[in-house]
C-alpha positions, 0 to 999 in steps of 0.5 A: 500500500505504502508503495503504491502511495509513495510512486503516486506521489512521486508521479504527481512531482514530476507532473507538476516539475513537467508542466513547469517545464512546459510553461517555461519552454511556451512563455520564454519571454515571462519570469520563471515566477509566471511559470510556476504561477501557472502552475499553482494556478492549475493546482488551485482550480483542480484541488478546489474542485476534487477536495469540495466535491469530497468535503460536501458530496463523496464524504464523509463529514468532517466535523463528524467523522474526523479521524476516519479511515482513508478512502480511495479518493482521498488518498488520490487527492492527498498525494496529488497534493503532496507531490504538488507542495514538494515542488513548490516548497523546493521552487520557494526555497531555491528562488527565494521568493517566499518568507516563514510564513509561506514556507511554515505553511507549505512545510506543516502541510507536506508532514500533516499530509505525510503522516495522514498518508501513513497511517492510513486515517484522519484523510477527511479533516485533512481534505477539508482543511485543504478545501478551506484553504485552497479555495482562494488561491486561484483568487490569489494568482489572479491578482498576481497575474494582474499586477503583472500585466499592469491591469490590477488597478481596476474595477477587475482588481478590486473585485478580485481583492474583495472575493479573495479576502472575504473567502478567505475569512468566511472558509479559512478563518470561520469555517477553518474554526469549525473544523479545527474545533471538530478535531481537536475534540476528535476520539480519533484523531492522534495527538499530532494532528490535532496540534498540526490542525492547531499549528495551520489555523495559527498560519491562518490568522497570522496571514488574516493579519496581514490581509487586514493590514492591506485591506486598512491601507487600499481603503485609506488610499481609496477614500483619500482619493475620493475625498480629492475628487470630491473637492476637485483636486483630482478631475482626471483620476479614475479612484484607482490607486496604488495598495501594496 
């Protein structure tokens, strides 16, 4: 079983490493960084998907059934996954692009998905916190992909800075709660996963802090700028500005 495990995930690395490879041969004139935005995309959309029909139609309930044993579509998920944080953990660590908590996050999601592998159980609060937690990614490239083509300050950009930040604090902090709730008081659930569920809800709200704080500054940015265009300071402005 193991094995089978360990060459899933080893297929799932060199599809990913693959497709990289790909982007990069087909966009020679964009970053590496595009590249594997592309890739991470892909990996948002298709993960989303797979774990929300898991999560709310396969089964079972999370909140329920914490520390069940593993089904077969779990396990697929899980090392499709796998492989696909390995080669992001290894493209942030050689390119330098990320800073602790990025790679905290990265890190404690390959040993959760690891030992959940191995043992075999706890697959299905596992999924869930993977649904809760990439469900904005794809929000989060596209507004990477924005900057890059000099189109994030529009209306577009906006739309995308308000889904992202109120998913993210609706599923990744509400409904992260929830679940972290039901597993800490899981029969089921082993010691270490309960503190590695407690570990990522922490990631969480130390990126929500963050999220607060661009929020506080595009808002003061944005009403700056009303308040010149209603005073005519600035007749030929659109209302977008600048919010790093």
């Amino acid at each position: 079983m193991m094995l089978s495990i360990t060459l899933q995930v080893v297929f799932s690395l060199v599809v990913w490493l693959s497709l990289y490879a790909a982007f990069c041969c087909r966009n020679k004139h964009r970053t590496y960084e595009w590249s594997c935005r592309l890739v991470t995309l892909l990996h948002g959309l298709i993960v989303t998907f797979l774990s929300g029909y898991i999560v709310l139609i396969d089964g079972p309930w999370p909140l329920t059934h914490a520390g069940a044993p593993n089904t077969s579509l779990q396990i697929r998920l899980m090392c499709l996954t796998l492989g696909y944080f390995i080669f992001d953990l290894g493209w942030c660590i050689y390119f330098r692009t990320e800073g602790d908590l990025m790679l905290s996050h990265h890190t404690l999601s390959i040993i959760g998905m690891i030992i959940v592998l191995a043992l075999g159980e706890s697959a299905t609060e596992v999924n869930a916190v993977i649904f809760v937690s990439e469900i904005t990614n794809p929000l989060l490239q596209t507004r990477w992909f924005l900057r890059d083509m000099g189109r994030y300050h529009s209306i577009l950009g906006d739309v995308v800075d308000f889904l992202f930040v109120a998913l993210f604090t609706a599923l990744r902090i509400g409904a992260g709660a929830w679940i972290m709730h039901a597993v800490v008081n899981s029969t089921k659930t082993i010691l270490i996963l309960k503190g590695g569920a407690l570990a990522m809800y922490l990631v969480s709200l130390a990126f929500m802090v963050e999220i607060c704080r661009f929020t506080r500054r595009k808002v003061k940015k944005k009403y700056q700028v009303w308040k010149m265009m209603k005073s005519d300071k600035l007749p030929h402005t659109n209302g977008h500005v600048s919010a790093h």
